[in-house]
Structure formats: structure tokens, C-alpha cells
NUPA-674982 format. One record per residue (C-alpha): residue in three letters; x, y, z. Coordinates in steps of 0.25 Angstrom, whole numbers, padded with zeros to 4 digits, always signed. Layout:
N
alaXYZ
...
//
This chain:
330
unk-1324-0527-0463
unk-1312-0537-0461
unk-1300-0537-0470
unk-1301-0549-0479
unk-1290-0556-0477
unk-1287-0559-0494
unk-1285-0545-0500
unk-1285-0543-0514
unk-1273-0535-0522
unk-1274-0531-0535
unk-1264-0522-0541
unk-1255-0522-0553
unk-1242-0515-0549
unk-1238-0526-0539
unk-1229-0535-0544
unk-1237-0546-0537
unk-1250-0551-0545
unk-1264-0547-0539
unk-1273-0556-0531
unk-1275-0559-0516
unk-1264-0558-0504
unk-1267-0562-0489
unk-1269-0550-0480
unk-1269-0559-0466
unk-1259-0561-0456
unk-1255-0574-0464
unk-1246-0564-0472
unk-1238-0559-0460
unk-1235-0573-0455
unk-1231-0579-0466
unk-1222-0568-0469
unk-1216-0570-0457
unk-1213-0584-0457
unk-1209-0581-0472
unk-1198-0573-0468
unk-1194-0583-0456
unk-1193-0593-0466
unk-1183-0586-0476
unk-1175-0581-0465
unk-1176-0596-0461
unk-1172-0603-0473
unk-1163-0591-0477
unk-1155-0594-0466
unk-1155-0610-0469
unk-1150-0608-0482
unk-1140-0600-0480
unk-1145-0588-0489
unk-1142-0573-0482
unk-1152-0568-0493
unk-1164-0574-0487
unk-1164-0568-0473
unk-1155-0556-0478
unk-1170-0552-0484
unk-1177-0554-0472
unk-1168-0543-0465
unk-1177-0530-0468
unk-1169-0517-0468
unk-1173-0507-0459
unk-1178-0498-0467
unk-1189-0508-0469
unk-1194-0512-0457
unk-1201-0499-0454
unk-1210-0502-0464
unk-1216-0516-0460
unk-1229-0514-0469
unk-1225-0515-0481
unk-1212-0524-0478
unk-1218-0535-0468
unk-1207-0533-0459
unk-1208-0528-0448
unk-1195-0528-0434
unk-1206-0536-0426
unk-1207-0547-0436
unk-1192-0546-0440
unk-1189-0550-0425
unk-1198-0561-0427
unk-1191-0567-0439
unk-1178-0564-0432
unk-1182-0571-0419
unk-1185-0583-0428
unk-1174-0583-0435
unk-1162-0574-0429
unk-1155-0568-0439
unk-1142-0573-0443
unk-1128-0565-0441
unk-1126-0568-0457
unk-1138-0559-0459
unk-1138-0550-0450
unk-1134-0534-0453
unk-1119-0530-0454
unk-1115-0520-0445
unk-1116-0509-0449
unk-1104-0499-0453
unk-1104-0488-0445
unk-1104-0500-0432
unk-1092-0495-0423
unk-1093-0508-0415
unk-1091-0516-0430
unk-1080-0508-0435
unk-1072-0507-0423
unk-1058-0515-0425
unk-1054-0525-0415
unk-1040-0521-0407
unk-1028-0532-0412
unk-1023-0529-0399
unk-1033-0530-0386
unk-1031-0523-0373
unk-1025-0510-0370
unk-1019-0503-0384
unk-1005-0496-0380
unk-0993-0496-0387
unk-0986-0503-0379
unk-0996-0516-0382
unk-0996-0513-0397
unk-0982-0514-0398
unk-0983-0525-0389
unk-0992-0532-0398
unk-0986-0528-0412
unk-0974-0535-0406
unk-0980-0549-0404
unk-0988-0546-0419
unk-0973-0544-0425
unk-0968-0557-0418
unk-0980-0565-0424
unk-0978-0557-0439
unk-0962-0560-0437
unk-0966-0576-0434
unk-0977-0575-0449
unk-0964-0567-0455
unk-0956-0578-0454
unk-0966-0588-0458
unk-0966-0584-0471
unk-0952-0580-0473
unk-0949-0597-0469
unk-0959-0600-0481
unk-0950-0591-0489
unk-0938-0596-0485
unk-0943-0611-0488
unk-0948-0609-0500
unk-0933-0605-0503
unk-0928-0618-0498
unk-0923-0614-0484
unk-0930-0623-0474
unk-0923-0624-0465
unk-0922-0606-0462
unk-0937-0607-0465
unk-0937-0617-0453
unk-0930-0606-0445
unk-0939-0595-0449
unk-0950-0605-0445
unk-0943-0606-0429
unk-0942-0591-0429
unk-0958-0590-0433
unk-0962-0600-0419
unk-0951-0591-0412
unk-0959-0578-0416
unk-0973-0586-0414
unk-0970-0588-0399
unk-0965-0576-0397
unk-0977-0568-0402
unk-0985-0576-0391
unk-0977-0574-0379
unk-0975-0559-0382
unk-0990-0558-0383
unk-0991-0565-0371
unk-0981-0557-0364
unk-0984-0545-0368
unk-1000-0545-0367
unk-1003-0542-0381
unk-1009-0554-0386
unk-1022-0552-0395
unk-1031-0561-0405
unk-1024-0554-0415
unk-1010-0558-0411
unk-1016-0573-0410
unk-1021-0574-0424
unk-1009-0566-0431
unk-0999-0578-0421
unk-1010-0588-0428
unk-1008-0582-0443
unk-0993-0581-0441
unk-0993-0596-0436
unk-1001-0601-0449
unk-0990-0592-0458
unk-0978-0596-0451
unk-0982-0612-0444
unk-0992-0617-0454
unk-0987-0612-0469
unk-0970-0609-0465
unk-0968-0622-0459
unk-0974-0630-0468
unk-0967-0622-0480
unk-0953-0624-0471
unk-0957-0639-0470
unk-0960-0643-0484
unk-0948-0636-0489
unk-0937-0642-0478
unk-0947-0656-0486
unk-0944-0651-0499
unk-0935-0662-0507
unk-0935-0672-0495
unk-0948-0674-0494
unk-0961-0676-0505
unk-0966-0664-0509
unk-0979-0668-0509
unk-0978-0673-0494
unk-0970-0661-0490
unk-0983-0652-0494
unk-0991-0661-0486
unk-0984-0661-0474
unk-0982-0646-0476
unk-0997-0642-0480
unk-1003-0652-0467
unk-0992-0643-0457
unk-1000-0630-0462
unk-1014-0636-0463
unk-1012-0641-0447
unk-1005-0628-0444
unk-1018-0620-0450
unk-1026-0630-0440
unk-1019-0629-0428
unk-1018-0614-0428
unk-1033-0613-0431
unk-1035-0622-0420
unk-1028-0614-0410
unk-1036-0600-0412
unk-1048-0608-0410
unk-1044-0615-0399
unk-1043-0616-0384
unk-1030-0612-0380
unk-1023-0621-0369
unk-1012-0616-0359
unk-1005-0631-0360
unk-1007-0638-0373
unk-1008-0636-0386
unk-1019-0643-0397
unk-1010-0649-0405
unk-0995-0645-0408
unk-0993-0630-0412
unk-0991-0624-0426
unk-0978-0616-0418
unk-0972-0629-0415
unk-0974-0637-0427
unk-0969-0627-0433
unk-0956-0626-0426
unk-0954-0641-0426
unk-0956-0640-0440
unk-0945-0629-0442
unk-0936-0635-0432
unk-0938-0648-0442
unk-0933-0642-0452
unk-0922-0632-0445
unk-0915-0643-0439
unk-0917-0652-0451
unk-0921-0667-0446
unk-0915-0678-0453
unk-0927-0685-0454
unk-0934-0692-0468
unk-0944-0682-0474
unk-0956-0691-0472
unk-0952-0691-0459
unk-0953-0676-0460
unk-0967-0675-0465
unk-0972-0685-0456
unk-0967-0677-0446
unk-0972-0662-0451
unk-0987-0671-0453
unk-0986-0675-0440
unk-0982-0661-0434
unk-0994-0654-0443
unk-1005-0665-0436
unk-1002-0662-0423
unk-1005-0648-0425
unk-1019-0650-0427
unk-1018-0662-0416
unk-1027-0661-0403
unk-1013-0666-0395
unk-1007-0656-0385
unk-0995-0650-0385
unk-0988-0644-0372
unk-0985-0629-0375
unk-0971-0623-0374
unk-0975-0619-0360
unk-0977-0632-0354
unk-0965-0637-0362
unk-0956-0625-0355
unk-0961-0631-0341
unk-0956-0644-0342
unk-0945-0648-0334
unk-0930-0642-0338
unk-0924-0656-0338
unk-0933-0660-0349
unk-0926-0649-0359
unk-0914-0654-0356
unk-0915-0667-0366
unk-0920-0660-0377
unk-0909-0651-0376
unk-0899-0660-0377
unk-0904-0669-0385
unk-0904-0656-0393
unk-0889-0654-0392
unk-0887-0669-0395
unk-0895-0668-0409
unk-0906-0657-0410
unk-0913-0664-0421
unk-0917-0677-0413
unk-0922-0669-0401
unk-0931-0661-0410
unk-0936-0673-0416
unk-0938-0678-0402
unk-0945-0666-0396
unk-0954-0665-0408
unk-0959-0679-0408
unk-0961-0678-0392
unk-0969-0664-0393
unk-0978-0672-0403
unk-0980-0685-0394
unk-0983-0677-0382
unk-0996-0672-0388
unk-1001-0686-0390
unk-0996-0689-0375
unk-1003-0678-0369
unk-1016-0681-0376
unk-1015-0696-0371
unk-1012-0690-0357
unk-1023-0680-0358
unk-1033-0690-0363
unk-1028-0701-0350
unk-1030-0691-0339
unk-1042-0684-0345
//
């Protein structure tokens, strides 16, 4: 004789109340697309909690009688609805392929190379060093030996570059400790030295301005450049190394010019960071022909201040040019 497809249940120790339950394949199905469902609307929303439930532990699976939930039918719901990384189980402990370290220096590990490379690591340390001995020594009052500290920071940045180069040690790690030491020494030193060489020529208020947009562009640019495809020629925009040593040099030499002239001129040095103009590198400036060094030069002996201005002004309209000259012949 058939099974009759209601079943009556009568018991007084189940927290459910008695009466009739539906003992056909309808149960089994919808109990499936119930749990698509909540993994589906789970997920919409945005609660872990929901598909975390649906997870079974292992220990449960062998018993799919009395749990409803079996490994064929937890492929099912997974091929419906792949389970998220968020959700997924974390590694486990005792993973030797989780808790292996990554090497800071890739390649062949000999003492020679680790020397090597703790070299090029001091020369960057030595450049965030003196980053934050210039914003001591500007919060004394002497800007223009923080603008000195600030040259010797660019001269310790290039050098940790070309020794890494040179010596076949560079790494990641090495690239984002330069980043970090750029951020400490070019994005937070040379605004500090620029808004204390302002300090009682300038609005305070202005100053800050000028000094906070020079490390907000600086944060920007520096971001952009990890992220970014790197070019042999040109760079995106003017560097943080340069601006920073156009902005020591400023304050160094001491220009005699107005102070809002001054923060125009810091404004328009923190934009260009961030701009999409390119900048020649030093490379392709070395390359240019000798007779070409010779007017800066002496125009240098003649009055040092002019021909800074005047080389500073021309590296920031050959971005523009270039980009009108790249757009023409495109």
C-alpha cells in the first residue's frame, strides 16, 4: 500500500506543535531553493551571517538524514551561487604555504647582496632622517638650515636609486620604504620648511593653505606613481623630489620676491604634481647638448637668484609645450 503523501505527527516533546507535514519531494526542493535563496539575498545585503549558516561544518555532512544536507546538493547551491572569498574558510594554522614569510630581498641571499642592500635601505632611512630633523629645525625658526637638510634629503633620495640600480638589489620592499621616505621628507618637511620661511611675511591663514595643498598633491602624486605605468622618458606630472628641491632652493637662496608671489608660486608647484603634463627626466636633460649648460651657468655667476627663477619657470612651461606637441603630432 502506497505511502500517503500527508503524514500525521503527534507528539508532545517537540517544540513544534502537532498536526500534519508534507512527506513528498516537494520538501526537498523547496529546501533547496530556500537555501539558494538566503545565500542569494545573504549576499545582496551584504550580511556574512546569512550565507555563514548555510556553510555546514564537516562533521555534519556525514549525516545527511537528519541535516538535509548533503556534499552533492551543497555543489548544487555553490554552482548557483559560488561562494564569496569573504565567506570562504580561513586557512588553516598549521598551512606551511600561509605561514611562509615573503623574502624583502628576492634573488640569490648571500652576504655580499645583504650588505648590499642594507646599504641602499640606510641611504633611504638617512634621506626620512633628515626629513624629520628639517621639521625640527623649522619649528625652531631656522628655515633656511631646514632648506639645507631638505637638499641633502633629494641628494640621499637619488642616491639610494642608483646604488639599487647599480648594485642589483632593488626589490618591492626597497620601492615602498623610497615611497614612505618621500612622504615624510617631500610631502610633510617641505611644506613645514615653507610655511615657516612664510611665517610673518605672509597670512598665516594662506601660508597653511599653501603648505597643506603641497602635502595633499604630494600624498597624490606619490600614490599615483606605485600604481602607475612607469615611463623611461617622461614623467606624469612634476616629481615630489624636484618640487621639493625647488622649494628648498627657494627658500636657501632666499628670493626677493612679494609673499603672495610666493604662495602663488608654492600653489602652482603643488598642481603640477598631480597634473597629466610630462616632465623630461634628468636623463634626457644630462643628454642635451653642452653648449645649452653653458647660459645657465653663467647666468648663475652673474645673479644665481634670476637663473633659478628662470629655469624653474621654463621646466614648468615645457610640460604644457610638450603635451601641445604630443597632442599635434598624435
Amino acid at each position: 500500500m502506497p505511502r500517503a503523501l500527508w503524514r500525521r505527527r503527534r507528539t508532545t516533546d517537540s517544540p513544534r506543535p502537532a498536526g500534519r507535514r508534507w512527506a513528498g519531494r516537494l520538501r526537498r526542493s523547496s529546501t533547496f531553493a530556500r537555501q539558494v535563496l538566503l545565500v542569494r539575498v545573504g549576499r545582496r545585503d551584504g550580511d556574512p551571517r546569512i550565507g555563514a549558516e548555510l556553510m555546514v561544518p564537516e562533521h555534519l555532512v556525514d549525516r545527511p538524514r537528519r541535516y538535509g544536507f548533503d556534499r552533492a546538493r551543497r555543489a548544487e547551491i555553490e554552482a548557483v551561487m559560488p561562494v564569496s572569498p569573504a565567506l570562504a574558510p580561513a586557512p588553516s594554522v598549521d598551512d606551511d604555504s600561509s605561514a611562509m614569510s615573503i623574502p624583502l630581498l628576492p634573488g640569490e641571499r648571500t652576504t655580499s647582496r645583504r650588505m648590499k642592500f642594507a646599504l641602499v635601505n640606510a641611504c633611504t632611512l638617512a634621506s626620512l632622517v633628515l626629513g624629520i630633523n628639517a621639521i625640527f629645525v623649522a619649528m625652531a625658526g631656522e628655515a633656511r638650515v631646514a632648506a639645507i637638510l631638505l637638499i641633502a634629503c633629494v641628494a640621499f633620495d637619488g642616491l639610494d636609486g642608483a646604488l639599487a640600480r647599480k648594485l642589483g638589489v632593488a626589490s618591492p620592499f626597497g620601492a615602498q620604504m623610497d615611497s614612505l621616505a618621500d612622504m615624510c621628507s617631500f610631502g610633510l618637511a617641505a611644506p613645514v620648511v615653507v610655511y615657516a620661511s612664510l611665517a610673518g611675511s605672509a597670512p598665516t591663514a594662506a601660508a597653511a593653505v599653501a603648505a597643506a595643498l603641497v602635502a595633499a598633491c604630494a600624498a597624490i602624486r606619490l600614490a599615483r606613481f606605485n600604481v602607475s605605468p612607469k615611463d623611461g622618458r617622461f614623467f606624469c606630472g612634476v616629481p615630489t623630489t624636484m618640487a621639493a628641491a625647488v622649494l628648498a632652493l627657494t627658500v636657501a637662496i632666499g628670493l626677493p620676491l612679494p609673499a603672495v608671489v610666493q604662495i602663488a608660486g608654492v600653489a602652482l608647484l603643488a598642481f603640477a604634481m598631480v597634473s597629466s603634463f610630462p616632465y623630461a627626466k634628468l636623463a634626457r636633460l644630462l643628454r642635451l647638448p653642452p653648449w645649452l649648460w653653458l647660459a645657465p651657468v653663467i647666468g648663475a655667476l652673474v645673479d644665481i637668484r634670476l637663473t633659478f627663477a628662470l629655469v624653474v619657470v621654463g621646466y614648468l612651461v615645457s610640460g604644457p609645450l610638450l603635451w601641445l606637441h604630443q597632442r599635434r603630432t598624435a
